[in-house]
N, C-alpha and C positions, 0 to 999 in steps of 0.2 A: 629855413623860414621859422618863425617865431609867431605862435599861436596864442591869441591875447583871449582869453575868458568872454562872451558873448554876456557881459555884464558892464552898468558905466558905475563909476564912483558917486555917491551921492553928497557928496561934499564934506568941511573936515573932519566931522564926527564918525564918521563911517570911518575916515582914517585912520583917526585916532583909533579905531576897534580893531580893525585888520591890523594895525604897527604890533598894537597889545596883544591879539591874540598869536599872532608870531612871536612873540617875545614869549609867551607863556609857553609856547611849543617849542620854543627852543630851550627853556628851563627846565626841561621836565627829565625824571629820570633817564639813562638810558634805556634802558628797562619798560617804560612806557612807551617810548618813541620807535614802535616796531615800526619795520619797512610794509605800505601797504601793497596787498596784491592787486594782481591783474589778470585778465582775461582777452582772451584772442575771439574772433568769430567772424572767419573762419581761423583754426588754428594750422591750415596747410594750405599750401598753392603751387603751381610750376615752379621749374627751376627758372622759368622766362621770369618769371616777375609779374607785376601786374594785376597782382588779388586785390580786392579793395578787402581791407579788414576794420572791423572797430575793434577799438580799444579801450578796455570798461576798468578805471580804477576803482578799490570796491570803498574810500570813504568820500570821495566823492568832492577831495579838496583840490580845485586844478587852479588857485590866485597864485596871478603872477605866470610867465611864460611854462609852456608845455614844448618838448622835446621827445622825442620815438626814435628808438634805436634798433635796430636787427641788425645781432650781432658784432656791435661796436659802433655801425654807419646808424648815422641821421639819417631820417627820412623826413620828406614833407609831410605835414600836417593838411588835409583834403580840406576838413571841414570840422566844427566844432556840433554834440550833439547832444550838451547841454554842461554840465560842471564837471563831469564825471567820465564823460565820452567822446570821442576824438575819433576821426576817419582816416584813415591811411593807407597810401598806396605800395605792398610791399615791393621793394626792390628785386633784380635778379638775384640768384645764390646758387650753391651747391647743395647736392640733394645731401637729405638729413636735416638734423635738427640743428636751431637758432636760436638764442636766448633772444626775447624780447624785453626792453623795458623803457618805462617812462622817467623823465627828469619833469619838475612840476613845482610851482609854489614859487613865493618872495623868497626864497631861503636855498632852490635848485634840491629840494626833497626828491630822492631814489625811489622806486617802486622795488617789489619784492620781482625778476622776470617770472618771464611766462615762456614758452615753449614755441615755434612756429617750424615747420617740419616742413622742408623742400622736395615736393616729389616731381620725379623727373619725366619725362614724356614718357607715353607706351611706345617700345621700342617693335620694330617691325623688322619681321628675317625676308630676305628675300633672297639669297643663296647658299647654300653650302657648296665648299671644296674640299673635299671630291665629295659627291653626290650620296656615293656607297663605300662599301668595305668588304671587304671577303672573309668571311667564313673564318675565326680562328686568328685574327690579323692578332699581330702585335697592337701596343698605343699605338692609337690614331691620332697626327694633327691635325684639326679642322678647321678648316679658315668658315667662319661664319659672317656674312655680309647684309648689311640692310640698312636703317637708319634709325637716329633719335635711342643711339645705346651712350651711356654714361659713364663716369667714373666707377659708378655701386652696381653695373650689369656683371649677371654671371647667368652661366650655359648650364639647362638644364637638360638631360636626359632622361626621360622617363620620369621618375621621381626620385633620381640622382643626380646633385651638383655637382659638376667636375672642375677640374682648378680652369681659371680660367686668366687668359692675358687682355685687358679692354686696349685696343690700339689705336681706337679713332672712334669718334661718332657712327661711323660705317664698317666697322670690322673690329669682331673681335677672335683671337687665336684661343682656342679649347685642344682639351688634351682627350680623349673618351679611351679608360682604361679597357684593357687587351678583357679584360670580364665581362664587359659589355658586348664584345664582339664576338665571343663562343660558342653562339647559337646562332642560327639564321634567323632572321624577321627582320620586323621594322622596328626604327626607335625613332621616339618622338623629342626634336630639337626642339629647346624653345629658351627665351632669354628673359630673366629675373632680375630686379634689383631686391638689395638689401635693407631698405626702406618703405616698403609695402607699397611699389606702383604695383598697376598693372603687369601681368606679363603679356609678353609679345604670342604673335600669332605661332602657331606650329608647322615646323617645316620636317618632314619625316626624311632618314637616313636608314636605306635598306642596306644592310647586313645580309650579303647574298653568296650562295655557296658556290664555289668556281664549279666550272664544269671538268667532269673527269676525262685525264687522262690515259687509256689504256696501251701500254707497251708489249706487253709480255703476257701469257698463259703457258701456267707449267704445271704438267698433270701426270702420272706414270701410263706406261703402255695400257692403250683402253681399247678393248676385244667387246663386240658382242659377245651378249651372253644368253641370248636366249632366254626362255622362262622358268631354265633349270639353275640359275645358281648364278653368284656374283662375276662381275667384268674380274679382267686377268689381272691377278695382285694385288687387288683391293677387298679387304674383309666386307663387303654388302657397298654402301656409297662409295662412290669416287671422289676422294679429295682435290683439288685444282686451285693454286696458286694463281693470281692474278696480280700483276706489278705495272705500276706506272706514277700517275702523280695526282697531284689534288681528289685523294677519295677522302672522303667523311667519316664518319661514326653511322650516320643515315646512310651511306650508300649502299647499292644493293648487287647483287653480279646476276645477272641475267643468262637464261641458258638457253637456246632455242625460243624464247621469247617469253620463257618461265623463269620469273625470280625462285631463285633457291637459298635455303640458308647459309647465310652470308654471318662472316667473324671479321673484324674489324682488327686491324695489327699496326697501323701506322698512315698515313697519307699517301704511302708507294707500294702499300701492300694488301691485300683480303685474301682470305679462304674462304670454298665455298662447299660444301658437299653436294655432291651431285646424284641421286637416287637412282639406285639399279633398273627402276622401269623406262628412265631417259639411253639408257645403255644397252638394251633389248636387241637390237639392230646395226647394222655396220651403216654409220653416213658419216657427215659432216655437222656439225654443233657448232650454229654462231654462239660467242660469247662477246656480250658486253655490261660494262659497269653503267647502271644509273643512280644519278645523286639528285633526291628530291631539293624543288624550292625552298624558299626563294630563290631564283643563281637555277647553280647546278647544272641537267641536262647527262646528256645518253653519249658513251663513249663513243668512238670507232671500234667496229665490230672485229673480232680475232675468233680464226676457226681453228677447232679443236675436232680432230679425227678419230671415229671408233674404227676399229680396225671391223673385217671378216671376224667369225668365229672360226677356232685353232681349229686345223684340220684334223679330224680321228683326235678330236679330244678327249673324249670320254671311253675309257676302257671298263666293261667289267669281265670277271671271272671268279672260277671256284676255286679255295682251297683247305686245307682239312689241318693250317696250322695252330687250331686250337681244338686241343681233345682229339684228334684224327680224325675230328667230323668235319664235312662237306661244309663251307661257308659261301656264301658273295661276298665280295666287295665290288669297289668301285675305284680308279687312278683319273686323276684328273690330268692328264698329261701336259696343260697350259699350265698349272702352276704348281706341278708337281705334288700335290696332296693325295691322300690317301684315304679313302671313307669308309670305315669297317660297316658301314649299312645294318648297323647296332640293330637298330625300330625296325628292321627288314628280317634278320637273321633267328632260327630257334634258338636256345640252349642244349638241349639235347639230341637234336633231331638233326637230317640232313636236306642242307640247303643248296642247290646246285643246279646248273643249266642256266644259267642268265642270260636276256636278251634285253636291249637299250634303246633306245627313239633315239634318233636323231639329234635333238638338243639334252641328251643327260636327263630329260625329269622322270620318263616310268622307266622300271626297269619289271619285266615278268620272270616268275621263276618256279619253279618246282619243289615240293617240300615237302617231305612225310609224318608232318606233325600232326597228324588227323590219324591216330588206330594204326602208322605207320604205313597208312595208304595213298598214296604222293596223288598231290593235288597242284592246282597252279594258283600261282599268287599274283597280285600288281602291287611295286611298291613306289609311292609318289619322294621324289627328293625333293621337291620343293614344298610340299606338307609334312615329310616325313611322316605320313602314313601307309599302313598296310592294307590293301584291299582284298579280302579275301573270298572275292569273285563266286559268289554263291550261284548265280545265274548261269556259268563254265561249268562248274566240276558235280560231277557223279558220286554219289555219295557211297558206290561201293566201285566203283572202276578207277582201273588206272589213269590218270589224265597230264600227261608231262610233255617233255619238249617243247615250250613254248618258245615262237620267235614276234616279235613283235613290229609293227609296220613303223615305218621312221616317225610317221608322226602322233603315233601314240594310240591313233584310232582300235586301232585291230589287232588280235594276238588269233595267231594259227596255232593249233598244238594236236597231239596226237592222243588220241581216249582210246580203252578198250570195248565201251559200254556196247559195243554192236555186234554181236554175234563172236562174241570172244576174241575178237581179232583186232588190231590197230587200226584204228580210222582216223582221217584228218577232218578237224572242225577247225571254225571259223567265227570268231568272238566278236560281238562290234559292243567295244567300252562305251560309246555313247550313247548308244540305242540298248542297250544294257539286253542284245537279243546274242540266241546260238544256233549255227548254222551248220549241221553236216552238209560238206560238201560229195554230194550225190554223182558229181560229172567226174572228181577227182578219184574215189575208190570204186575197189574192187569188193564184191563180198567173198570170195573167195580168196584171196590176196590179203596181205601185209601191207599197210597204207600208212607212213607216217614223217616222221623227221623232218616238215615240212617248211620252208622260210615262206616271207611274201615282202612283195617288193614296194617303193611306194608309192 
């Protein structure tokens, strides 16, 4: 359609002016006869087509037919809006920019274009396939589905574009690198063009940590140990192996329903050390792996056995193999060690008669490093302290033979302090009290060497 100037001729002088003054415009330098500009308003619209735009040449000569082009095609001329001004209805296109321009004048005069930018509908997600991803996946391909996606759509992650495949209006194929899936969370899907639409709504894709599986727990022989000293074969903690599949860097190994410190080694492996006050007692120890969310979740439970403590495991006695002086020790008979009872023992002096509790922690003894007048002592192995029982011993009598009750409470031992002669007393370590036993001696008699039971 061919858009005629909203002006009439006013007869032949007027013509004669118009012929003349296009005669003179086409005389004129190169150089003078610049292409004039234009202007859009609006300068963008869908890619449906449809904008109404004007169209403003800026000297304002439109004699003779007018012509609008975006990007090669004619379009219809709507309406004239005065010399200089023209309405037009853009056509469909592909998103991006348009060159616009006018043809105009007796002579079909070019305008300088102008610009007109195709933006393409807000695209809308409304599925992902698959939905999530596990923990650590390789690339993921993600089928991304919805509508009103384009040529210039591309998949954003977070505030990462990933390469992307457009395969239709309604699905586009993304690639989400194995970096983005090395952590558990959520990541936020969403679809972009490269022409500054809108982006589309957000559809979140959980990155979730499989849940573990546990196989296997492998720990060495584990003995109660009472309050005297490590389980059998282990310097203090119990180490324990746990193997199976999909564990974490998060996951954590569970012991009786206490997380313990947990070392991470592969997805089939963890270590865990296990704390000597867990190992106290002979039972049964559930063991399971838990791997926090997202995902994740609580293994199947694997029992792990303390054993009884080792029968007559603890030995002590005297001997006189350094310097010919009287020492303690101690033999551990479950794992074969030997404790010279260093913190226990004088240097000079004789140390000798030991008696044990029942779990190895006190051991009482006799010792004459007091003015060489033997006194009784208590020594803790699990403090590795000496007690030296002031509340017990006489400060000029003999006080020796101590035997001690299994559980640590009570030491019996035999004093002179009563009428010159051996008596049996009666210690209680808790009550920090001393008891001659009245029903058991004689005062005429020799009263001593006494055990007690427990």
């Amino acid at each position: 359609m061919v858009y005629e100037p909203p002006f009439t001729p006013y007869g032949p002088r007027f013509l004669r002016f118009a012929m003349a003054l296009a005669l003179c415009v086409c005389q004129l330098p190169v150089s003078s006869a610049l292409a004039s500009s234009l202007s859009l308003t609006p300068d963008k619209g869908p890619t449906a087509g449809g904008t109404r735009v004007l169209v403003e040449i800026d000297d304002g000569l439109t004699l003779g037919g007018v012509r609008v082009k975006f990007g090669g095609r004619s379009v219809p001329v709507v309406r004239g809006l005065g010399l200089s001004i023209v309405e037009v209805i853009a056509p469909p296109g592909d998103p991006g920019p348009v060159s616009v321009l006018v043809e105009y004048g007796l002579l079909g005069k070019s305008t300088a274009s102008a610009s007109f930018r195709y933006v393409p509908p807000t695209p809308r997600l409304t599925r992902l396939e698959p939905p999530g991803a596990s923990t650590g996946s390789e690339e993921l391909a993600l089928s991304v589905e919805g509508e009103d996606f384009s040529t210039v759509s591309s998949v954003r992650v977070g505030e990462m574009q990933v390469p992307t495949s457009v395969l239709s209006a309604q699905r586009i194929q993304a690639r989400i690198p194995a970096s983005l899936l090395a952590r558990p969370g959520v990541l936020q899907v969403q679809v972009t063009d490269a022409v500054g639409g809108s982006p589309s709504n957000v559809v979140p894709l959980t990155v979730a940590n499989p849940p573990p599986q546990l196989t296997a727990v492998e720990a060495p022989p584990l003995r109660a140990s009472g309050s005297a000293g490590p389980p059998a074969n282990t310097p203090g903690p119990a180490t324990i192996t746990a193997r199976g599949r999909s564990f974490r860097r998060e996951s954590v190994i569970q012991v009786a329903g206490t997380a313990v410190p947990t070392q991470y080694h592969s997805d089939q492996e963890l270590t865990a050390m296990i704390p000597p006050e867990m190992l106290a007692k002979s039972r049964e120890l559930p063991i399971i792996v838990m791997t926090p969310g997202p995902g994740g979740g609580t293994s199947r439970p694997l029992s792990l056995a303390v054993m009884a403590p080792f029968p007559g495991r603890f030995l002590v006695f005297t001997s006189n193999r350094h310097g010919q002086r009287n020492h303690i020790y101690l033999l551990d008979r479950q794992t074969g060690r030997l404790d010279p009872l260093e913190e226990a023992n004088s240097r000079n002096n004789e140390d000798s008669y030991p008696s044990i509790s029942a779990d190895g922690r006190f051991i009482a003894f006799q010792s004459d490093r007091h003015g060489g007048q033997f006194h009784v002592f208590l020594f803790d192995r699990e403090t590795r302290t000496l007690d030296p029982l002031p509340e017990l011993n006489h400060a000029t009598a003999f006080d020796g033979f101590p035997r001690i009750s299994s559980d640590g409470r009570f030491i019996v031992f035999e004093s002179d302090r009563l009428y010159g002669r051996p008596k049996v007393f009666l210690f209680d370590r808790q009550a920090r009290t001393l008891s001659e036993l009245i029903q058991a001696n004689e005062p005429a008699a020799d009263d001593g060497l006494a055990a007690i039971s427990d």
